[in-house]
C-alpha positions as CSV (number, residue, x, y, z in Angstrom):
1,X,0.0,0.0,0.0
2,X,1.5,3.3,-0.9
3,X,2.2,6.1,1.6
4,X,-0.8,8.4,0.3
5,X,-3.3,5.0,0.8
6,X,-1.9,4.2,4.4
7,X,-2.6,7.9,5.4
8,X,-6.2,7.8,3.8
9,X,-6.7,4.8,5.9
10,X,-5.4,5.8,8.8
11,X,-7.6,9.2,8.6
12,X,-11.0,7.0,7.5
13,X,-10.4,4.9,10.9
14,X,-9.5,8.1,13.1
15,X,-13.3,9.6,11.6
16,X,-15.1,6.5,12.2
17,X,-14.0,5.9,15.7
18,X,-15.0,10.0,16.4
19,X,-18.4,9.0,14.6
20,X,-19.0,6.4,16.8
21,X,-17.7,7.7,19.9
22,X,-20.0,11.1,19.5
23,X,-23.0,8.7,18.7
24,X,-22.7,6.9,21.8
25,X,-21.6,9.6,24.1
26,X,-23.7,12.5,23.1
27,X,-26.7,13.4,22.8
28,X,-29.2,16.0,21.7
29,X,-28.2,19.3,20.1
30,X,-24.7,18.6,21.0
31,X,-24.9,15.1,19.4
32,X,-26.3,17.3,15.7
33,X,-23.2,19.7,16.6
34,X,-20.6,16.6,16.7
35,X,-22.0,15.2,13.5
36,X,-21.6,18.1,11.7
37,X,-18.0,19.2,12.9
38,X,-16.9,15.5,12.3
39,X,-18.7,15.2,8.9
40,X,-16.5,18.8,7.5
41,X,-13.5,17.5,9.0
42,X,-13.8,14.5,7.5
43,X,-14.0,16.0,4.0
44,X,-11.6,19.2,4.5
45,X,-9.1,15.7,6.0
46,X,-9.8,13.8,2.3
47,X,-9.6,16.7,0.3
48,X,-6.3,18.0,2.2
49,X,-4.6,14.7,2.3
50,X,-5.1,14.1,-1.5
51,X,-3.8,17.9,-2.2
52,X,-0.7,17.3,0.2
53,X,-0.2,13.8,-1.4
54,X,-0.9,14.7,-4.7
55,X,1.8,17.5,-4.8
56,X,4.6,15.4,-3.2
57,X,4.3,13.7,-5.9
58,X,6.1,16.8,-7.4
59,X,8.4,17.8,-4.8
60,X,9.0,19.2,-1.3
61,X,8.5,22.5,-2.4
62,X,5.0,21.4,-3.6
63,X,4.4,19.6,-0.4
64,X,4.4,22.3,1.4
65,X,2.6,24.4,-0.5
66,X,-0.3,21.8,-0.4
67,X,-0.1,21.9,3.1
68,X,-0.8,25.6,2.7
69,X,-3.8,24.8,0.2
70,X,-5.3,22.4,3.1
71,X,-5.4,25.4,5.9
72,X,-7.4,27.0,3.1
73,X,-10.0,24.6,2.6
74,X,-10.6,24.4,6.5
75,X,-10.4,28.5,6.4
76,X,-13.4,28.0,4.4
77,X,-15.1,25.0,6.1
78,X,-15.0,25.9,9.5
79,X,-17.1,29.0,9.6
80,X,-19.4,26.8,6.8
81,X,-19.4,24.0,9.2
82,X,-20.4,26.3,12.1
83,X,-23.0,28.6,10.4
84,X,-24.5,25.5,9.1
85,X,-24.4,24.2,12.8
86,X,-26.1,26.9,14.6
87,X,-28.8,26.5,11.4
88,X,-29.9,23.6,12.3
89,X,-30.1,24.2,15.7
90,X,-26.7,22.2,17.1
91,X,-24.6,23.2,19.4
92,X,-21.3,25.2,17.7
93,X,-19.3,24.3,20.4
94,X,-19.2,20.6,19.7
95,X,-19.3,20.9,15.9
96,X,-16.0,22.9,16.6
97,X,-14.7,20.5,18.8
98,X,-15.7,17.6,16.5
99,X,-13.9,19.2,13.2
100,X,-10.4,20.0,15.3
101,X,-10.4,16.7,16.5
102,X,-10.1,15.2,13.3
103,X,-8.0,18.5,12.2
104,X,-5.4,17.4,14.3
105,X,-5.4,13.9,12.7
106,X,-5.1,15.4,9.3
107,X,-2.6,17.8,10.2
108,X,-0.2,15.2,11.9
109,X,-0.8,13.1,8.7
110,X,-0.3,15.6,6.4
111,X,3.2,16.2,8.6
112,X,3.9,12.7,7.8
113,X,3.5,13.0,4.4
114,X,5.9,15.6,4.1
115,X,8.2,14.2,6.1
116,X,8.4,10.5,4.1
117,X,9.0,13.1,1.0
118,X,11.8,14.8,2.2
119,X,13.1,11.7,3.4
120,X,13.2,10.1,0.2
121,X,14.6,13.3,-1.8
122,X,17.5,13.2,1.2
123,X,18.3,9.0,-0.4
124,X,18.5,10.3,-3.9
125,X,20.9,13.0,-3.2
């Protein structure tokens, strides 16, 4: 399994336990909240891992300029994620909580995948 698959894997199992975990220890408006938070961070964690993994690919100059394209797309989710939130009447505070959570997954994958690219341009040279 490549790099970029074992990352995607490791970031679909890292969602599903938070899914399950909010499901069976929440409830109510905060338990809407968590569902939401966790469902954008799920798709800013796809769409920034396949950006980041996409562009190393290319280079570590590229890397890290996909890493800079992935703080972009959660620029844009979170208040999305939030306003949708407090829409449909669930609590903001655990839709934030339930998007970092799965932030910080991404973000120390995304590290990763820098990291194993730079490492690998360090054996060529």
């Amino acid at each position: 399994m490549s790099s970029f698959g074992r990352h995607h894997l490791a970031f679909v199992l890292a969602g599903a336990l938070a899914g399950i975990c909010a499901q069976l220890l929440v409830a109510g408006p905060e338990r809407l909240g968590a569902v939401i938070g966790l469902t954008a961070g799920l798709f800013s964690g796809f769409l920034s891992l396949a950006w980041v993994a996409s562009a190393a690919q290319k280079g570590l100059k590229e890397a890290l300029l996909g890493v800079v394209g992935g703080f972009l797309i959660r620029l844009l989710l979170v208040p999305a994620a939030l306003l949708g939130c407090q829409a449909a009447g669930g609590s903001t505070v655990a839709c934030a909580v339930g998007f970092f959570v799965l932030y910080a997954v991404g973000q120390v994958l995304e590290i990763l995948l820098v990291g194993a690219r730079a490492r690998s341009q360090e054996k060529r040279a």
